[in-house]
DODODO-815879 format. One line per 4 residues: number of its first residue (from 1); for each residue x, y, z of N, C-alpha, C, O, CB. Coordinates in Angstrom, 3 decimals, always signed. Glycine has a CB too. Layout:
<recs>
NUM	X/Y/Z/X/Y/Z/X/Y/Z/X/Y/Z/X/Y/Z; ...
</recs>
This chain:
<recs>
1	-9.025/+22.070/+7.316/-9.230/+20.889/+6.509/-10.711/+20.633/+6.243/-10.970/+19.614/+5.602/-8.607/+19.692/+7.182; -11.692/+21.387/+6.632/-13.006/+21.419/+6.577/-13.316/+21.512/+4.951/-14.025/+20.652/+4.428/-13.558/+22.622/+7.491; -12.787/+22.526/+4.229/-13.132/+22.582/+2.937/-12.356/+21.556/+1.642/-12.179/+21.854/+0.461/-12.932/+24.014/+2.722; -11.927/+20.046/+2.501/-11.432/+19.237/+1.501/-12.367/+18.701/+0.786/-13.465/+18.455/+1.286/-10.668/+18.316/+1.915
5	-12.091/+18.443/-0.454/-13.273/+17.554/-1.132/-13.032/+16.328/-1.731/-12.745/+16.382/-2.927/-13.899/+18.220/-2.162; -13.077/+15.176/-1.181/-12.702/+13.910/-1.567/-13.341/+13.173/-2.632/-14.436/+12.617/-2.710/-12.763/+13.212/-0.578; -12.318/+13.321/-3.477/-12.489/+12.762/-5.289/-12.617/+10.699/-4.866/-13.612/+10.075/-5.236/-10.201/+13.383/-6.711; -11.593/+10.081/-4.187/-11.522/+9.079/-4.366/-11.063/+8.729/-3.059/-10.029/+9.269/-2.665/-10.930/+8.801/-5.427
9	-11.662/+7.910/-2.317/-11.256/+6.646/-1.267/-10.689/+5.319/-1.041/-11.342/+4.322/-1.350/-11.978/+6.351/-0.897; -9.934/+5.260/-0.708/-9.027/+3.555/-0.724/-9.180/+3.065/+0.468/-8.226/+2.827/+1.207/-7.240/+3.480/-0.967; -10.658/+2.821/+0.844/-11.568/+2.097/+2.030/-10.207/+0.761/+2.247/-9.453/+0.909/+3.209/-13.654/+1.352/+1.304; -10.000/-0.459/+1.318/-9.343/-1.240/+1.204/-8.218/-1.150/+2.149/-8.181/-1.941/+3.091/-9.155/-1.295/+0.083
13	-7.214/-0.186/+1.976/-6.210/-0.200/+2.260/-5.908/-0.210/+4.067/-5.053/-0.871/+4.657/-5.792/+0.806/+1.447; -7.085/+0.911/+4.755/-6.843/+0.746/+6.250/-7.335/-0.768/+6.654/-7.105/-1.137/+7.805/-7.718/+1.956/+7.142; -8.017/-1.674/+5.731/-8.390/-3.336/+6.239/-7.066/-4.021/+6.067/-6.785/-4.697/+7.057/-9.688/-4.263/+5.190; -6.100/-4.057/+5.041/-4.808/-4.433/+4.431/-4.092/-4.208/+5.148/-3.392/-5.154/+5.510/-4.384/-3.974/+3.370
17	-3.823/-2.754/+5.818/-2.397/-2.374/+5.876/-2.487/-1.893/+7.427/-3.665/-1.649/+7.686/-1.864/-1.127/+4.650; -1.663/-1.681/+8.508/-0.972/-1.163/+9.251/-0.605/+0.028/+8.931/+0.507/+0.161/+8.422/-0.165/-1.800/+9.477; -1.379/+1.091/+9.132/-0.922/+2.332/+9.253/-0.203/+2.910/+10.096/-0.500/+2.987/+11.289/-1.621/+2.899/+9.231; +1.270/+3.589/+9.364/+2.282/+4.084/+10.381/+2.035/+4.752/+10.372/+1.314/+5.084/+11.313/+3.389/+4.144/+10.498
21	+2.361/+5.822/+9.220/+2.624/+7.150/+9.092/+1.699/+7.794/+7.948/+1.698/+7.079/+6.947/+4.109/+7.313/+8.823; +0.829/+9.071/+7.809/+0.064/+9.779/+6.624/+1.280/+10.873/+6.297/+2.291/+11.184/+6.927/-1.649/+10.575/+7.116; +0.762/+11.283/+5.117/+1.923/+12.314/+4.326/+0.825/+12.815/+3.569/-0.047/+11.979/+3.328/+3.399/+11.612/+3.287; +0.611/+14.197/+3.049/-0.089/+14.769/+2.136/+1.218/+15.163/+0.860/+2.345/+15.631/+1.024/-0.977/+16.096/+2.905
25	+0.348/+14.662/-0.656/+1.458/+14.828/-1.535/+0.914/+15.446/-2.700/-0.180/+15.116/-3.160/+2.180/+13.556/-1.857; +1.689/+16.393/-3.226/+0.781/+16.970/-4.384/+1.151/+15.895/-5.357/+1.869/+14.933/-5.085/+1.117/+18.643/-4.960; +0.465/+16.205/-6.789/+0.693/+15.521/-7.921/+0.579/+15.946/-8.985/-0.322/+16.775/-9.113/+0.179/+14.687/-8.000; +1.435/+15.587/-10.270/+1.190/+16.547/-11.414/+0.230/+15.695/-12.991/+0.284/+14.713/-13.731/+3.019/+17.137/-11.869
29	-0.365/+16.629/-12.792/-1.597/+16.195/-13.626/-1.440/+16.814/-15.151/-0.575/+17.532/-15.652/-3.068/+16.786/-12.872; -2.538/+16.279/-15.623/-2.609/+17.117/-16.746/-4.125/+17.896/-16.967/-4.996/+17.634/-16.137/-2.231/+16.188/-17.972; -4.388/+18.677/-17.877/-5.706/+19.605/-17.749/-6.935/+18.303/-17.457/-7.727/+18.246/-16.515/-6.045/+20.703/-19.500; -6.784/+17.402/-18.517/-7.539/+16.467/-18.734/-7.914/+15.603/-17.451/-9.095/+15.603/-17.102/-6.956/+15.790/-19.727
33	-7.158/+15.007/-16.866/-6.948/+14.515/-15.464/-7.613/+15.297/-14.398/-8.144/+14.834/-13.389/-5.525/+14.485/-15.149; -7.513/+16.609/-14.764/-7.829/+17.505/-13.460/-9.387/+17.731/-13.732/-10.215/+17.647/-12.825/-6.851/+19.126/-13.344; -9.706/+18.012/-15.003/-10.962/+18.000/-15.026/-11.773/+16.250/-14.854/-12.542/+15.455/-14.314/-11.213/+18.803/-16.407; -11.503/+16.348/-15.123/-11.796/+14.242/-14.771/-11.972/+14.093/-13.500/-12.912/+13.362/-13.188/-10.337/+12.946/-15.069
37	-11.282/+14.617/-12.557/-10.913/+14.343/-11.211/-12.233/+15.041/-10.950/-13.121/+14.343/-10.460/-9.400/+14.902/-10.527; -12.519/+16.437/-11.230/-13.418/+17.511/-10.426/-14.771/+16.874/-10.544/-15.633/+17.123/-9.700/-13.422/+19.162/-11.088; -14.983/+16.122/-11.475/-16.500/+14.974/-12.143/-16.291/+13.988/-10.974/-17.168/+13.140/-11.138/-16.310/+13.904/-14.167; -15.482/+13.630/-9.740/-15.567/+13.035/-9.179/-15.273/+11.409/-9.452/-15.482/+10.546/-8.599/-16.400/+13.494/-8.895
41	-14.772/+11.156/-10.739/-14.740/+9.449/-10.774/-13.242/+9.421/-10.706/-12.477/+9.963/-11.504/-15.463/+8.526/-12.320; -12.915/+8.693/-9.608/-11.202/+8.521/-9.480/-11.137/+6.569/-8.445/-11.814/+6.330/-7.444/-10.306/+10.508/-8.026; -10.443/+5.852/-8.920/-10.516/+5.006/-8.361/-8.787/+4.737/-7.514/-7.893/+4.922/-8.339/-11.161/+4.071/-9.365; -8.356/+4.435/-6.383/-7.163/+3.757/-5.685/-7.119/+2.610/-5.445/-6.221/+2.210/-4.704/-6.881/+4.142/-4.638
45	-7.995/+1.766/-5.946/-8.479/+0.560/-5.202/-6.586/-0.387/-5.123/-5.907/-0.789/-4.179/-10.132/-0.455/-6.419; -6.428/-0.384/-6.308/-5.427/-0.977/-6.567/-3.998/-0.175/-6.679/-3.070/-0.959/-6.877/-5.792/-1.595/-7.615; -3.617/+1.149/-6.603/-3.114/+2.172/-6.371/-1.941/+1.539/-5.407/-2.101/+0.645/-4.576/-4.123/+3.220/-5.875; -0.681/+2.252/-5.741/+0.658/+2.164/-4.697/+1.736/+3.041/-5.234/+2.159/+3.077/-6.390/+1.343/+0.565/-4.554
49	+2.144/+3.808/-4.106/+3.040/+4.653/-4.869/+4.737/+3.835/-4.637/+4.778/+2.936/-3.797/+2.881/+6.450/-4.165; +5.973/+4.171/-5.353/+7.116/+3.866/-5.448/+8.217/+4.333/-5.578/+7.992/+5.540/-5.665/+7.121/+3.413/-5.938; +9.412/+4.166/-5.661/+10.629/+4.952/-5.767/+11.098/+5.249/-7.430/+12.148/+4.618/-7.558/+11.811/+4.087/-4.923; +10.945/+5.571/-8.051/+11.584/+5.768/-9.146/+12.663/+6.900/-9.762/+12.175/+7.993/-10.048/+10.711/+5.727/-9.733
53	+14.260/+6.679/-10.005/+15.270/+8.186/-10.610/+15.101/+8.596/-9.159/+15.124/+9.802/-8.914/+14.518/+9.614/-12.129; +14.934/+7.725/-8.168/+15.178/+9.371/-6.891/+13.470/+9.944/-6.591/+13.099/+10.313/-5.476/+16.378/+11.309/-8.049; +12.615/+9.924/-7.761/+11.623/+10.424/-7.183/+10.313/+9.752/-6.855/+10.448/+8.698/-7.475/+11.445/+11.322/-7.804; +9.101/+9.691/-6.257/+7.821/+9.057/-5.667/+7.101/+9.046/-6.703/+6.896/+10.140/-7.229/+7.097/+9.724/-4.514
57	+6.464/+7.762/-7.352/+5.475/+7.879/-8.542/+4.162/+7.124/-7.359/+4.146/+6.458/-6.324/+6.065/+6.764/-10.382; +3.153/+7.769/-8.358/+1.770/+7.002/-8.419/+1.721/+6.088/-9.428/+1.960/+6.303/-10.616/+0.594/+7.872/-8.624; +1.274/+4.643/-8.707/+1.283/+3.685/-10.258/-0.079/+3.269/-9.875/-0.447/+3.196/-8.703/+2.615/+2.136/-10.584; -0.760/+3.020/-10.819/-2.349/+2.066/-10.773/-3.357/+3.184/-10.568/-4.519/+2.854/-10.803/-2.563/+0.755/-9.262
61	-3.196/+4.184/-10.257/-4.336/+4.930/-9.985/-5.334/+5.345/-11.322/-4.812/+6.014/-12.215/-3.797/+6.176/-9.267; -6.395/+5.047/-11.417/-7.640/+5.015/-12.317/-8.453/+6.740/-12.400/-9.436/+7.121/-11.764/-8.814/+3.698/-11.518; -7.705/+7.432/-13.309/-8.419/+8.589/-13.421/-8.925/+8.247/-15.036/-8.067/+7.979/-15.877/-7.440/+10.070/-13.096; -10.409/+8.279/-15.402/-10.988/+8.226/-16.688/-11.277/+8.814/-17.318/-11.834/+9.863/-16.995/-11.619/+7.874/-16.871
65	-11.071/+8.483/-18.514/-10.581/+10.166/-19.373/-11.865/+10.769/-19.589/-13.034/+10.404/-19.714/-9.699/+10.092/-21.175; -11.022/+12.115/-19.583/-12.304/+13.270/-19.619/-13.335/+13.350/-21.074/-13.042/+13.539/-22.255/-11.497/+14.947/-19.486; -14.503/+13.140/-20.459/-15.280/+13.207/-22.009/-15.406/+14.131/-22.821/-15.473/+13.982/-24.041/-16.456/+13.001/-22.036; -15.467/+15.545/-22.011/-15.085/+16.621/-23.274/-13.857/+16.763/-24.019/-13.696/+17.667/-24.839/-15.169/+17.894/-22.851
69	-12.930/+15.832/-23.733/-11.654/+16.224/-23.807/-11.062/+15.579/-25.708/-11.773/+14.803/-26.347/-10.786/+15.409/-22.206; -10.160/+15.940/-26.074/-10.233/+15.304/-27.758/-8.809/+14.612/-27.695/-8.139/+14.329/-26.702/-10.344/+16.711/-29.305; -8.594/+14.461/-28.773/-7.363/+13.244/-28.972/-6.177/+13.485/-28.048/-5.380/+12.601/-27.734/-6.678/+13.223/-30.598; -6.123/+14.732/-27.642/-4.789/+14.806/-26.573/-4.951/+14.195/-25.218/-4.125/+14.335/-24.315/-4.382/+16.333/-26.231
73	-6.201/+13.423/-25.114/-6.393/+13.125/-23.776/-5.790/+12.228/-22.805/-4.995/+11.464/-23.351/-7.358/+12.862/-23.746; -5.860/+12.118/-21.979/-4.543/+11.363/-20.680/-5.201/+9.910/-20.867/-6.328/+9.514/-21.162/-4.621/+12.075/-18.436; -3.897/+9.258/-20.538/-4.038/+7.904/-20.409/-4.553/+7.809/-19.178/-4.458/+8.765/-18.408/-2.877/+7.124/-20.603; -5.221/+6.554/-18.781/-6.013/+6.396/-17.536/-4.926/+5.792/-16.207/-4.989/+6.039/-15.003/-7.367/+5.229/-17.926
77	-4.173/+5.123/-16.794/-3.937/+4.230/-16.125/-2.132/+4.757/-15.510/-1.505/+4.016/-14.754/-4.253/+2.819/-17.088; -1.664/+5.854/-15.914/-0.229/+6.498/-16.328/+0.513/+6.635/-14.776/+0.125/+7.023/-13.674/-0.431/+8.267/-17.239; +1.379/+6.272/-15.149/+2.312/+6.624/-13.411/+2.754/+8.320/-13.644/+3.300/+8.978/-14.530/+4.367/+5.333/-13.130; +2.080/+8.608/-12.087/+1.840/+10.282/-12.093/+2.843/+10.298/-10.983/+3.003/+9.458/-10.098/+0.079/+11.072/-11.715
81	+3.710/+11.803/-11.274/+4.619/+12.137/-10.336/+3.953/+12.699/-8.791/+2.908/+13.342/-8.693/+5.502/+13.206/-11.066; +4.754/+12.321/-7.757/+3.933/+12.984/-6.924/+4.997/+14.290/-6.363/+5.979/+14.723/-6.967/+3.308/+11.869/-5.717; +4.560/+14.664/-5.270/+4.943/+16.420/-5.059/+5.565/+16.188/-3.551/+4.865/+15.890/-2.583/+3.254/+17.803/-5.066; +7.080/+16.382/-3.505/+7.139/+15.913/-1.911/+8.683/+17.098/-1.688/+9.653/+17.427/-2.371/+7.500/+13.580/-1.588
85	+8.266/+17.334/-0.645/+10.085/+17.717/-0.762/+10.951/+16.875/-0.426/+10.837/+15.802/+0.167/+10.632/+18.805/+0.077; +11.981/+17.500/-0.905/+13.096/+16.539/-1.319/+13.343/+16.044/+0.437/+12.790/+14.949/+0.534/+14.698/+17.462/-2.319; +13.690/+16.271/+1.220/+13.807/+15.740/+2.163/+12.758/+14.573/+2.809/+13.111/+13.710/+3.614/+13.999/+16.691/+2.754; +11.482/+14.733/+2.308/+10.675/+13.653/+2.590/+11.144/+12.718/+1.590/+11.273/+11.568/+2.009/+9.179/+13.938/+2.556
89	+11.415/+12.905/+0.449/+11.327/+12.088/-0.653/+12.730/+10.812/-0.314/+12.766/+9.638/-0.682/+11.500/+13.198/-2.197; +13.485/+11.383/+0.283/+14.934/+10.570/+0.718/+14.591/+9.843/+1.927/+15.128/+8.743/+2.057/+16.331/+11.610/+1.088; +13.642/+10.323/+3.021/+13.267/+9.931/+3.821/+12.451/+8.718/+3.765/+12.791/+7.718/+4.397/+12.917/+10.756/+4.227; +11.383/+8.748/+3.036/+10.300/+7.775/+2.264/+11.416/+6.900/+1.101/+10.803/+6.084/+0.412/+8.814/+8.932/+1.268
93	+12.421/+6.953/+0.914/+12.894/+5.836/-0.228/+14.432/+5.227/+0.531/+15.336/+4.567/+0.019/+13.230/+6.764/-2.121; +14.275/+5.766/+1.962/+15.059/+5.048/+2.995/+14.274/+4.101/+3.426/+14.736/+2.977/+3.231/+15.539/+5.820/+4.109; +13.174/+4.143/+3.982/+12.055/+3.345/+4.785/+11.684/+2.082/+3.790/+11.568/+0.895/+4.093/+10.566/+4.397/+5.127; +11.550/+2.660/+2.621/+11.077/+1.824/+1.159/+12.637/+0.939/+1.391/+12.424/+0.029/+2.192/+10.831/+3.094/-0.801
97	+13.282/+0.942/+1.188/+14.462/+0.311/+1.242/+15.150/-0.686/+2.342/+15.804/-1.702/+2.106/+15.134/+1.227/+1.111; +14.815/-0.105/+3.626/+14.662/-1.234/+5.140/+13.720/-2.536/+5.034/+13.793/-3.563/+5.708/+13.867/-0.332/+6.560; +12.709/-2.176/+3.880/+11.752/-3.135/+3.762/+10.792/-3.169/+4.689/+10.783/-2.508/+5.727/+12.247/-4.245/+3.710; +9.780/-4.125/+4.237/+8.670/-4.441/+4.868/+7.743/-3.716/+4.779/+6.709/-4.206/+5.235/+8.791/-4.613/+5.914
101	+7.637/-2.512/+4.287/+6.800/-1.615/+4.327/+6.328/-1.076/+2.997/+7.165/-1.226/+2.107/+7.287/-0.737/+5.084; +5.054/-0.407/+2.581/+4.970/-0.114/+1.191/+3.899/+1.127/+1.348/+3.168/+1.255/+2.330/+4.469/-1.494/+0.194; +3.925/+2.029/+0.207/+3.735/+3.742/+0.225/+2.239/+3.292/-0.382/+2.428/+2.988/-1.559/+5.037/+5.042/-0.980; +0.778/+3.126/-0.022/-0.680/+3.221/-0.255/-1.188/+4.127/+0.110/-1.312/+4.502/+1.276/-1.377/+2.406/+0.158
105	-1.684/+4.778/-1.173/-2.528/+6.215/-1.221/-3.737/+6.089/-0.274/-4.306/+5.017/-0.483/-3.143/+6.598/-2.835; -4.272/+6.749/+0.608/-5.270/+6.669/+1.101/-6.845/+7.223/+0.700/-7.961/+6.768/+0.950/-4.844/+7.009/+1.993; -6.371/+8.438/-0.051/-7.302/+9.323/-0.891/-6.444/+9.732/-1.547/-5.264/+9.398/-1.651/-8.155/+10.381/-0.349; -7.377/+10.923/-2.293/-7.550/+11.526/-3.657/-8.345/+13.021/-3.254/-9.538/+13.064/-2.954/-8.547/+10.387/-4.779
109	-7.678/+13.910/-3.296/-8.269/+15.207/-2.789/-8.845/+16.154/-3.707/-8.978/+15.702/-4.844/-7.319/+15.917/-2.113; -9.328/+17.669/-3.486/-9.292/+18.979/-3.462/-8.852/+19.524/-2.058/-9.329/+19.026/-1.038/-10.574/+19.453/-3.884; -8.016/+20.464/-2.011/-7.698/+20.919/-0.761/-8.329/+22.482/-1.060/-8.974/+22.745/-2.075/-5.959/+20.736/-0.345; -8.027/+23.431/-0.020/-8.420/+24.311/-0.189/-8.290/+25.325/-1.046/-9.278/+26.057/-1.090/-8.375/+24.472/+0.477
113	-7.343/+25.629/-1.787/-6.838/+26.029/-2.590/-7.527/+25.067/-4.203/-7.048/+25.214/-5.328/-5.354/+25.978/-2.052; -7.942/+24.742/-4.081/-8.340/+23.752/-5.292/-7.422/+22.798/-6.198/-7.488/+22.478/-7.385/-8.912/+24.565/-6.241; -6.397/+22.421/-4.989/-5.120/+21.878/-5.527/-5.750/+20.025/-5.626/-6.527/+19.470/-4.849/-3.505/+22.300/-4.201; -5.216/+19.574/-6.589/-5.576/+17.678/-6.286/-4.277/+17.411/-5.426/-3.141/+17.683/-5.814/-5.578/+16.335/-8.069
117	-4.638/+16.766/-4.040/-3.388/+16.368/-3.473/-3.549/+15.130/-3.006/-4.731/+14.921/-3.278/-2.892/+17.205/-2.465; -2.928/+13.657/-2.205/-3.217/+12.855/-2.655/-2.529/+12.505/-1.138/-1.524/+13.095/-0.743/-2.952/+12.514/-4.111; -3.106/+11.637/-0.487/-2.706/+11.428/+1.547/-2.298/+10.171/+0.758/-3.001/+9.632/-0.096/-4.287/+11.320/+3.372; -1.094/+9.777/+1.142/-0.444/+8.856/+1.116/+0.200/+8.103/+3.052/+0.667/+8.740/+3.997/+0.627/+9.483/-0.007
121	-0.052/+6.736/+2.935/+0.120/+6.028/+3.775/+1.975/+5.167/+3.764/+2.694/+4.787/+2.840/-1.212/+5.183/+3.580; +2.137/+5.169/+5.279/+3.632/+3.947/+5.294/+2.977/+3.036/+5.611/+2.451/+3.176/+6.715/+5.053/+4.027/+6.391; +2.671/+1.682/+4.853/+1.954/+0.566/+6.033/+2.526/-0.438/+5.950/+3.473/-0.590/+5.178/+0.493/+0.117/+5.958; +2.033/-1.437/+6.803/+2.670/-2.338/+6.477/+1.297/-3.516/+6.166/+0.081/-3.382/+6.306/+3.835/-2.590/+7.617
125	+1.996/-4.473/+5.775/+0.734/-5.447/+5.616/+0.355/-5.753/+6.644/+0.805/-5.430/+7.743/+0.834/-6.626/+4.959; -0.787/-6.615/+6.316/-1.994/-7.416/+7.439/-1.970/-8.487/+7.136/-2.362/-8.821/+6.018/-3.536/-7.095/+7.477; -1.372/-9.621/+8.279/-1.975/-11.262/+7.842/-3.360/-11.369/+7.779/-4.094/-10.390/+7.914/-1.602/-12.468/+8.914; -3.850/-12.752/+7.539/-5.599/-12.936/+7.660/-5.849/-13.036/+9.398/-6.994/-12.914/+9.833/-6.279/-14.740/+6.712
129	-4.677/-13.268/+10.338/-4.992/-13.435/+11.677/-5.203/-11.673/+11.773/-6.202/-11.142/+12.259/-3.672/-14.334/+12.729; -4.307/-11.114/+11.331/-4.494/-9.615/+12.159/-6.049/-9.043/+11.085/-6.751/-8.083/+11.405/-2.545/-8.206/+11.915; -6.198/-9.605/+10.273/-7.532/-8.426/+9.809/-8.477/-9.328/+10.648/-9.499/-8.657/+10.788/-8.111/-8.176/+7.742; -8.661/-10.711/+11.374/-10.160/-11.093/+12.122/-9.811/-10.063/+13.061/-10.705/-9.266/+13.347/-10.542/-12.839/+12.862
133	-8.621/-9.919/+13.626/-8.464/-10.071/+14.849/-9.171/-8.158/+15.074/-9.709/-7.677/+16.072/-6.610/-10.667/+15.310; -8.951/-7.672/+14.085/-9.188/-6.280/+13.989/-10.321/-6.435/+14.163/-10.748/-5.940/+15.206/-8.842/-5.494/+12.900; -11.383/-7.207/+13.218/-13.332/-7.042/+13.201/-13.417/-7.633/+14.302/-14.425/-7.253/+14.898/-14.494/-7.881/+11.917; -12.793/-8.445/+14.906/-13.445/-8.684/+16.137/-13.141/-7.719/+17.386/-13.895/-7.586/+18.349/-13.115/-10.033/+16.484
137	-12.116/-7.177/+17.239/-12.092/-5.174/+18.093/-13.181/-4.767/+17.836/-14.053/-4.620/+18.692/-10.987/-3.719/+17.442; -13.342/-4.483/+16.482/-14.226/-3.221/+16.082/-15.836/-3.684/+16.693/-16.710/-3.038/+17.271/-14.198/-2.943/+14.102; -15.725/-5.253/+16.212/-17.550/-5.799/+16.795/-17.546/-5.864/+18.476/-18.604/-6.021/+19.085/-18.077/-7.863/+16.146; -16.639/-5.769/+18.962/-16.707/-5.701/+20.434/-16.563/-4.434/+20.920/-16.750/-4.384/+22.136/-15.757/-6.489/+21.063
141	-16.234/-3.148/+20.280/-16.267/-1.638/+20.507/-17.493/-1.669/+20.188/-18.266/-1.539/+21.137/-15.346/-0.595/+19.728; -17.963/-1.804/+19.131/-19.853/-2.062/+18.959/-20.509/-2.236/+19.863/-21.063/-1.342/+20.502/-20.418/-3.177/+18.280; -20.584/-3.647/+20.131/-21.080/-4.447/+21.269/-21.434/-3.502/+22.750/-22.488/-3.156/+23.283/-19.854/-5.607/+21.554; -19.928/-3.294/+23.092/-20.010/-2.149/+24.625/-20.425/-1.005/+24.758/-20.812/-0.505/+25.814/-18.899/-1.753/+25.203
145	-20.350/-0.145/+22.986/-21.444/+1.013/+22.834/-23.244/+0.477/+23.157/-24.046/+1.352/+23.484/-21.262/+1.597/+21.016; -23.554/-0.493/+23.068/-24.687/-0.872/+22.816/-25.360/-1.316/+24.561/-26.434/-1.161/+25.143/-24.515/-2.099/+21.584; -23.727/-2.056/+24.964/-24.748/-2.358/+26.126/-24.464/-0.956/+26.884/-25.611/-0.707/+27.254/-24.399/-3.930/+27.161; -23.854/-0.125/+27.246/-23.902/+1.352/+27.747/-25.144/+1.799/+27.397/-25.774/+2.332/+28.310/-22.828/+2.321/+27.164
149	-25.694/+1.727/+26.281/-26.900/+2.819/+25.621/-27.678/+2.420/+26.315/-28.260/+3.306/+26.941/-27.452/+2.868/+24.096; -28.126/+0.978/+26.605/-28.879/+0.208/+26.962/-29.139/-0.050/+28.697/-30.117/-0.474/+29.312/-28.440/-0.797/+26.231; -27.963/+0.355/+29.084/-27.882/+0.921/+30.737/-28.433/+1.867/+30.951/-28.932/+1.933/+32.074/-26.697/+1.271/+31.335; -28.597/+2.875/+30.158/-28.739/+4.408/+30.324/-29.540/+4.722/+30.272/-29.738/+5.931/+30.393/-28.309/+5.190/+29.757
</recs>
């Protein structure tokens, strides 16, 4: 996994959500998209994937159209299929269905192969008590790195 190259980050989503479970998912693009992607501007901010016919879409994800590209070019904003096998895909639209839980992309890849593949999250939400309650973990894991250094 050393030679991944990360097009786009959804920082947002590990503050939001309860991470259960990661899944790596391909996705089908178009030329335009893919070259768009390799320029590096891809946004998830607002990004969630869903159940649709049986299969997993990407909705909201912000790929901007390619500037060399001419009138055939991709819409920005388009719900993109994603790549799962079928057994995950029944699996993930069981869970979607128990409720409570919702499918947030985490990134936006190159994998090694030079494939765009796309880490998708199970999470669940975050009240405003559980995201203090998190910065105040994280500033007190801080904190005890600091006074250790400071012993030493």
């Amino acid at each position: 996994m050393a030679a991944r190259r990360i097009v786009a980050d959804n920082r947002k989503a590990r503050r939001d959500y309860f991470i259960d479970e990661t899944l790596e998912a391909g996705l089908v693009l178009v030329g335009t998209e893919v070259k768009s992607l390799r320029g590096g501007r891809a946004n998830l901010n607002d990004a969630y994937a869903a159940e649709r016919d049986g299969e997993i879409f990407l909705y909201n994800a912000y790929i901007p159209e390619y500037t060399g590209g001419n009138r055939f070019n991709h819409e920005t904003r388009r719900p993109r299929k994603m790549l799962l096998h079928r057994r995950e895909v029944s699996r993930l639209i069981g869970t979607l269905k128990r409720g409570g839980v919702t499918l947030i992309p985490l990134m936006l890849y190159f994998n090694e192969q030079g494939r765009a593949k796309v880490e998708i999250a199970i999470g669940r939400g975050k009240k405003q008590h559980d995201k203090r309650a998190t910065i105040k973990e994280r500033d007190w894991q801080r904190q005890k790195e600091r006074l250790m250094r400071r012993d030493h």
